[in-house]
N, C-alpha and C positions, 0 to 999 in steps of 0.2 A: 849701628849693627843692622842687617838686612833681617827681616822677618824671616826665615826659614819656611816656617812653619803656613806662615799666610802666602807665602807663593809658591808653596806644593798644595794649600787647599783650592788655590786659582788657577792651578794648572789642570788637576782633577776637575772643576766645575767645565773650564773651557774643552776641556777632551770628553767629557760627558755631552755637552752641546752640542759637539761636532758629530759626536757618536749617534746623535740622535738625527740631527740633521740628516745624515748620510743615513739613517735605516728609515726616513721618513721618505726621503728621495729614492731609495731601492724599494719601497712600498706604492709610491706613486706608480714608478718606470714599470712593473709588474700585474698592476691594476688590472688589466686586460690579458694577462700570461695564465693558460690552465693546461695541466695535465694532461693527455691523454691518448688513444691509442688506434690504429686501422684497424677494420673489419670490412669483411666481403661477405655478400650475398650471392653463395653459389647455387645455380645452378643445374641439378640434378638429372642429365638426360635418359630418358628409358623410353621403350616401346611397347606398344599393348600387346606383343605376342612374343609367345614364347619360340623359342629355338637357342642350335646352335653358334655362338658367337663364331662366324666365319673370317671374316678380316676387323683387325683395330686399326684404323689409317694416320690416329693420333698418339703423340708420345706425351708423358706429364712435361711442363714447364713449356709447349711450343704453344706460337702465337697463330692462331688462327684468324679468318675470315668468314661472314657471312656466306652461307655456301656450301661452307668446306664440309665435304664428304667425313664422318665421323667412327659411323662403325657399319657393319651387315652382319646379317644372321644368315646362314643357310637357306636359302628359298629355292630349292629344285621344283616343289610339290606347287608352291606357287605359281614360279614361271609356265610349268605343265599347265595349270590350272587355266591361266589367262590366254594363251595357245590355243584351248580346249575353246573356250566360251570366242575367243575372237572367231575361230572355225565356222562355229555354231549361229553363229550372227552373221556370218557373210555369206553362208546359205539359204538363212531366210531373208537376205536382202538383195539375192542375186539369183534364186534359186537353186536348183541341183548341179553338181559338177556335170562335166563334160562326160568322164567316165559312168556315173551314175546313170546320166539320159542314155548313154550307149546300151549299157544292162537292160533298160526298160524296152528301149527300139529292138531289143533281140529278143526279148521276150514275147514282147507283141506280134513280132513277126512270124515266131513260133506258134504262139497262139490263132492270130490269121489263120494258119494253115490250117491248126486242127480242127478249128469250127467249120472250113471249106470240107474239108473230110466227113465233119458229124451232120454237117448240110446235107451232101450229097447221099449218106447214106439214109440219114430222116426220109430226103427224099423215094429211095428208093423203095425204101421198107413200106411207106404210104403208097406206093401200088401194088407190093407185094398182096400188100395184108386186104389191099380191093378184090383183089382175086383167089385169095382163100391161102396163098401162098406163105403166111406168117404167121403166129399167132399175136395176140390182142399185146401182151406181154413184154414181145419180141421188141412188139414195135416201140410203147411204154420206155423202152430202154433207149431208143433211137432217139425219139423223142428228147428224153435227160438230158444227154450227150451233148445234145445239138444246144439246147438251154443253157448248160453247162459250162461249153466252150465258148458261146457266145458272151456269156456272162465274164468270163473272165478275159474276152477279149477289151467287152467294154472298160472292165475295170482299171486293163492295161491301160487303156486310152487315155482315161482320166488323169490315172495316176502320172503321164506322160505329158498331159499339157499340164497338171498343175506343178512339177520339176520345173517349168522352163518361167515358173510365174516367181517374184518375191513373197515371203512369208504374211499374213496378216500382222497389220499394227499394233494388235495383242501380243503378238507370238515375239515383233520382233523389239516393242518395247522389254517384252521380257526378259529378254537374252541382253536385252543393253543392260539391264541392271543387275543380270546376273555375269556378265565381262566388268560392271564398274565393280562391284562387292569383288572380284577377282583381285583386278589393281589394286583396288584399295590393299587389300591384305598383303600382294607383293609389296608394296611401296611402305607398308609397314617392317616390312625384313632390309630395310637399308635407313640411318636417317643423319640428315645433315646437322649445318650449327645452324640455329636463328639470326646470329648478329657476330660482330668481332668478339672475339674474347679470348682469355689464358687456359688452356689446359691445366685446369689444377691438378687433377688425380682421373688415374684410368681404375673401376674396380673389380674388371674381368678380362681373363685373361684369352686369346686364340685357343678354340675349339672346347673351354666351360659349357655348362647348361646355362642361359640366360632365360630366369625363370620373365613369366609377362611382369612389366611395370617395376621390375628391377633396373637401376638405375647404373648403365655402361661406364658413362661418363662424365666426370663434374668439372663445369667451365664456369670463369670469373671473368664477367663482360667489366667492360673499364666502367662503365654507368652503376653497377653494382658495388664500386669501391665508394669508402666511408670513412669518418675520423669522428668518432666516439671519444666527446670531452665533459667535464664535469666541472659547473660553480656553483657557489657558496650562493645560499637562499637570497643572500641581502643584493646580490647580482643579477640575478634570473630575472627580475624585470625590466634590466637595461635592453635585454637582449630581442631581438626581432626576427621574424625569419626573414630568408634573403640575404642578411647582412654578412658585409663580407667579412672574412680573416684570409690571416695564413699560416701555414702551419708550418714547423722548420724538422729536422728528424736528421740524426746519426747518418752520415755519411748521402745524405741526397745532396744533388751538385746545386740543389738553389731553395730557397722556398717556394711552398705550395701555397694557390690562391685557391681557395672552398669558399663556399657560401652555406649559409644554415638552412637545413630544411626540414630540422626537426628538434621541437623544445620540449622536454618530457612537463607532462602535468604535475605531477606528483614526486616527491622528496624520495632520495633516500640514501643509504649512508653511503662514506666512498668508498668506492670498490678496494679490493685488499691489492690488487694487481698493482695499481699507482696509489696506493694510500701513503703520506709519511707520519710520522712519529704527533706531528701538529695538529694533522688535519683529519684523524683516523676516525675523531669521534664525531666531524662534522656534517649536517643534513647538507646534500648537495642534487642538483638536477643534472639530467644527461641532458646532452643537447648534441644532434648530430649535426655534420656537414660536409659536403660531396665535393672534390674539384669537379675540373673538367676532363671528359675523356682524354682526354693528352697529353695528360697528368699524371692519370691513374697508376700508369707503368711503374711511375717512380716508388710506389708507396703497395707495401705486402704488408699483407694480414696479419696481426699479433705487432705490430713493428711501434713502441712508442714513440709517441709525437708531444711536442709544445704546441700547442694552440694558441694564438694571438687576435684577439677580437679586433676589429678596430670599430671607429665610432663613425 
């Protein structure tokens, strides 16, 4: 008569050994597999002044270029401004217009005449007044006139050759750096992108008030993308920076190659976002890791990921 009884207990032992086998072997194959999730470091563009948001050139989700024209504000007052001070600098670097020396050569020429007139009559009055013919007074006045006109012939003069001369190197460094403070403030009512990157989010819209140092627009450069993973304390010293993994994620067409480039110092528990029922109450270290720009496209912010260390 066959044992029953002893080869359903040798069946249970053998199926227990197997069973162990196999979760020791999916313990192994996993060694190196952790949780975890993208994050982006965006961004935040703004400019020191204030005004109206005049054009947005970018849409959320388009892929820009180093370059790429972004937004502008209103700058009438500015453009005016730089106008003004360029004017003002090529005056004293060239001296007076054409028109301007015209004004002064007709003034002068005016003036000419009248001091020939207040000459002539000086003259006259000084033989009057030898022959009793004027009084002391009369002539006092003739006198003025003649000083008078002369004076302000001279002054024409002067003021006509220095028109035709350049400003001093005071005058005209001044005006250079009151045309550069001009630019400058124009050039802050328009601003580009620094480098490639995603239009994440636009957060003002054509014709708002964009107060100073409010932020238009937030971009996520590919260098800014990241996979935030989490191990168990008794691992964290296998780990090195630079080492590579990769990461695998829902619907991306291949896996991601990252490297580490950042191991947290300090414990702490696992985040509740990927926590499971096992692991909830476990101390673990963050450790981050970046592809490569070429990469980056594949993998959005909040998006879970496997992480796969290798050795």
């Amino acid at each position: 008569m066959v044992d029953i009884r002893h080869n359903s207990r040798s069946c249970k032992m053998a199926l227990a050994f197997l069973l162990a086998l196999s979760m020791l072997s999916c313990k192994d194959d996993d060694q190196g597999l952790f949780q975890g999730y993208i994050e982006g470091e965006y961004v935040y563009v703004a400019t020191s002044v204030t005004g109206r948001l005049d054009k947005l050139m970018v849409k959320r989700g388009q892929e820009i270029q180093a370059n790429a024209p972004l937004f502008s504000l209103e700058h009438e007052d500015e453009t005016a401004g730089v106008e003004q001070a360029k004017s003002q600098l090529k005056d004293l670097e060239t001296g007076k217009r054409k028109e301007e020396l015209d004004i002064l050569r007709a003034e002068l020429k005016q003036a000419v005449t009248e001091e020939k007139l207040a000459s002539i009559q000086a003259a006259r009055d000084e033989r009057q007044y030898k022959f009793g013919g004027i009084s002391k007074s009369q002539l006092d006045v003739s006198r003025s006139t003649y000083a008078r006109d002369k004076a302000r012939t001279d002054e024409l003069r002067s003021q006509l050759e220095a028109g035709k001369l350049p400003g001093r190197e005071e005058q005209i460094r001044a005006a250079q750096a009151i045309l550069a403070q001009a630019e400058w403030r124009l050039s802050q009512k328009s601003v580009n992108a620094m480098q490639d990157a995603l239009v994440f989010d636009t957060l003002f819209v054509e014709g708002e008030w964009v107060p100073a140092g409010s932020p238009v627009v937030s971009l996520l450069p590919p260098g800014n993308v990241k996979v935030r993973f989490f191990v168990p304390e008794e691992m964290v010293g296998k780990l090195k920076m630079g080492q590579a993994a990769t990461i695998h994620c829902d619907g991306c067409a291949k896996e991601v190659a990252v490297q580490i480039t950042y191991i947290s110092p300090e414990p702490e528990f696992t985040p509740p976002v990927i926590y499971s029922n096992e692991a909830r109450s476990k101390l673990v270290f963050m450790v981050e890791a970046r592809p490569k720009p070429e990469d980056a496209a594949m993998l959005h912010p909040g998006q879970p990921v496997e992480v796969r260390v290798h050795e």
